[in-house]
C-alpha positions as a printed Julia matrix, in Angstrom:
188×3 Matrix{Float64}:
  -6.82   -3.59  -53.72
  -4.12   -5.67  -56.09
  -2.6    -8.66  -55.27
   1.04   -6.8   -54.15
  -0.87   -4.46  -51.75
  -3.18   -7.48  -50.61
   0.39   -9.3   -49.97
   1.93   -6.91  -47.74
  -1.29   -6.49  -45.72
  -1.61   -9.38  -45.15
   2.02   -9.9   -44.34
   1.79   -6.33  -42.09
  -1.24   -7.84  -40.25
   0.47  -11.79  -40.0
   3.37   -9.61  -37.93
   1.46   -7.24  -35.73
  -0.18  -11.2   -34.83
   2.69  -12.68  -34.28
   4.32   -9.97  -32.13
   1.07   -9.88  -30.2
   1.17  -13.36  -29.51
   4.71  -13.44  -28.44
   4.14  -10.64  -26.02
   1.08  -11.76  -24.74
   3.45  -15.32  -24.37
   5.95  -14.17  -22.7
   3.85  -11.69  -20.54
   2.06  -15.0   -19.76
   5.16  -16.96  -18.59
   6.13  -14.7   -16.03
   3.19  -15.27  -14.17
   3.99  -19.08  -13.49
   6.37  -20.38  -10.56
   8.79  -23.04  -11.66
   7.39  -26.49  -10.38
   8.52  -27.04   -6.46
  10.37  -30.2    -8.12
  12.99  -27.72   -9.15
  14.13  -27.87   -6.09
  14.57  -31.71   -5.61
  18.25  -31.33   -5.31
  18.69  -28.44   -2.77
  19.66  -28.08    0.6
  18.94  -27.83    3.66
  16.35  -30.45    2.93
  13.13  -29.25    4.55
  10.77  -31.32    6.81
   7.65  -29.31    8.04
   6.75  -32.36   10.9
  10.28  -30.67   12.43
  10.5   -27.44   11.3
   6.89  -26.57   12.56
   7.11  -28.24   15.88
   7.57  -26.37   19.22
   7.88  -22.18   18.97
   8.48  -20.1    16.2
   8.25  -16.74   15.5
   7.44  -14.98   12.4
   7.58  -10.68   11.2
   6.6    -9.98    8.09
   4.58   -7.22    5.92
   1.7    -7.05    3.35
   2.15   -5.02    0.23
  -0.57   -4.34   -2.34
   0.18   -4.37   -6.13
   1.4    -1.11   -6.19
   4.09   -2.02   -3.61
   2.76    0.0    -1.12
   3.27   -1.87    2.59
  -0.59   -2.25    3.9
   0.33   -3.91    6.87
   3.8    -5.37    9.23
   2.76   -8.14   11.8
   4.4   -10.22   14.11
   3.26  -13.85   14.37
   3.36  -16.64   17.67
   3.57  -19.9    16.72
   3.11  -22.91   18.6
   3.01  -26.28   16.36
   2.6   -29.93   17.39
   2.62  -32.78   15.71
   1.57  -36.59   16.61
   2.38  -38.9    13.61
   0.82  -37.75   10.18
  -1.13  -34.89   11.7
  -0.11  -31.79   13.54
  -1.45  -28.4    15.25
   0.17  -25.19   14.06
  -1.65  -22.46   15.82
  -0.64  -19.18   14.69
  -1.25  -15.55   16.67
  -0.85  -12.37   14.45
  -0.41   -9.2    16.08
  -0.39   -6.02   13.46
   1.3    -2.91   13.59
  -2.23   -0.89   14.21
  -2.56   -3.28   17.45
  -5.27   -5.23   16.16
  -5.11   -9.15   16.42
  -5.57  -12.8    14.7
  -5.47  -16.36   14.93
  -5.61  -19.13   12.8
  -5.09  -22.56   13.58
  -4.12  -25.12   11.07
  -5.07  -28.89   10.77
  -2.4   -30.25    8.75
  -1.75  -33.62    7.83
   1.55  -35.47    6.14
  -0.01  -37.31    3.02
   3.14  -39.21    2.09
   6.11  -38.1    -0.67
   6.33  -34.78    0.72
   2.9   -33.87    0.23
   0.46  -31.91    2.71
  -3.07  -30.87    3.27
  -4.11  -28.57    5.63
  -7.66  -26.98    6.86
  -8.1   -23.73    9.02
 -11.44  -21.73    9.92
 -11.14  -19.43    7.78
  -9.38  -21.58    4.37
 -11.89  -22.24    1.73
 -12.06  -25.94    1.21
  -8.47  -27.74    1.98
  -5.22  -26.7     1.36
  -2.35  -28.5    -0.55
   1.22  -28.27   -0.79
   4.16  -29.88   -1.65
   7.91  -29.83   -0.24
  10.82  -30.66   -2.55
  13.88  -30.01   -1.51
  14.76  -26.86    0.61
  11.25  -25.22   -0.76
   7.35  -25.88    0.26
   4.7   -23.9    -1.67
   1.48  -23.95   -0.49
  -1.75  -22.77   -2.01
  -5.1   -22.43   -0.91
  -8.21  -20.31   -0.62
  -8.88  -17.55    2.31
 -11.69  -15.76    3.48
 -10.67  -12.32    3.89
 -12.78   -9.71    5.42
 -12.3    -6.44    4.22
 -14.59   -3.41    6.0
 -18.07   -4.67    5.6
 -17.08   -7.64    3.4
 -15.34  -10.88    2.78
 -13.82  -11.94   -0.19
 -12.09  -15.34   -1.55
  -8.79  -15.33   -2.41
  -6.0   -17.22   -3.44
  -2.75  -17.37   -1.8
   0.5   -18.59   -4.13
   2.61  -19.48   -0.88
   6.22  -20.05   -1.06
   8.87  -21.16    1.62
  12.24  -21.74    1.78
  14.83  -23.3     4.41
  17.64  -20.91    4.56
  19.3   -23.29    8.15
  17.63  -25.3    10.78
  16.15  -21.58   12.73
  15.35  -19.82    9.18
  12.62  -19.67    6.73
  11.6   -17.24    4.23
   8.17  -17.19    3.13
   6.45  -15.04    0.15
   3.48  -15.36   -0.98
   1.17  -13.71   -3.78
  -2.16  -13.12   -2.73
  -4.66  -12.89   -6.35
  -8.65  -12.9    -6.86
  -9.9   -13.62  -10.66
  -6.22  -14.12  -11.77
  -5.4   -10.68  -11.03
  -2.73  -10.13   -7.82
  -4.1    -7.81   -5.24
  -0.75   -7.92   -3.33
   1.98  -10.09   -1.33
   3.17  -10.86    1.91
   6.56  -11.72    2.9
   7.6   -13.52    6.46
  10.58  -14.66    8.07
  10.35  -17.1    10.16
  12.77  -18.14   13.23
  12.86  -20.72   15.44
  14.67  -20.09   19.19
């Protein structure tokens, strides 16, 4: 090989590189959420000690990756707070008639910022509110036929008025999304 053809392999092989990188960069930043900060500035300004107090009501749906809807389920709520800490029991009821509950332990930790523990949450759960906007994230246990798996739930809520929230979360094991669910909540 001369020193031309050397040249423009190398150059051929510098810009197959590059273009792979900048794919694999940009493929890269649309799996991150802007920070919940970026919402510092928005209104209705949310306050989970008030919003999750007293009844609520939520429908919503689980889709897998495909988009397929898995799943639509209505969910009771009943949430109580005293102080820092508060009770948000929630009772699903899906679409083939079976049933859930999961009650969370949640606590206010100062500046916006929440934990929260359930039976079936892996470790504790932490969250932030900024804003109109609360995301969430923590691990579930998630039984599926004869088996449970850990997964992580992305979870993202918004204030749309003093009744309304919209929730969506991604649900992803490994790095790799398995699916979503979407809620609305509503409070009477």
């Amino acid at each position: 090989m001369n020193a031309s053809n050397l040249t423009r392999w190398s150059r051929q092989w510098l810009g197959t590189k590059m273009i792979f990188a900048w794919a694999l960069a940009i493929g890269l930043s649309g799996c991150s959420s802007p920070p919940v900060e970026h919402y510092a500035d928005t209104q209705p300004t949310l306050d989970l000690r008030t919003y999750f107090n007293g009844k609520l009501t939520a429908h919503g749906l689980f889709k897998d990756r495909s988009g397929e809807v898995i799943k639509r389920f209505v969910v009771d709520m009943t949430g109580a707070w005293q102080g820092e800490e508060g009770v948000l029991d929630e009772r699903f009821t899906y679409s083939d008639g079976s049933q859930e509950r999961r009650v969370w332990r949640l606590k206010h930790l100062g500046n916006g910022r929440y934990s929260g523990q359930a039976d079936d949450v892996v470790g504790t759960a932490s969250g932030q509110v900024s804003g109109h906007a609360f995301r969430w994230q923590y691990t579930l246990s998630l039984p599926v036929d004869d088996q449970v798996y850990e997964v992580q739930f992305d979870d993202w809520m918004y204030l749309i008025d003093d009744k309304t929230m919209l929730n969506h979360a991604k649900m992803s094991k490994w790095g790799i999304e398995l699916g979503e669910v979407i809620l609305s909540f509503s409070k009477p």
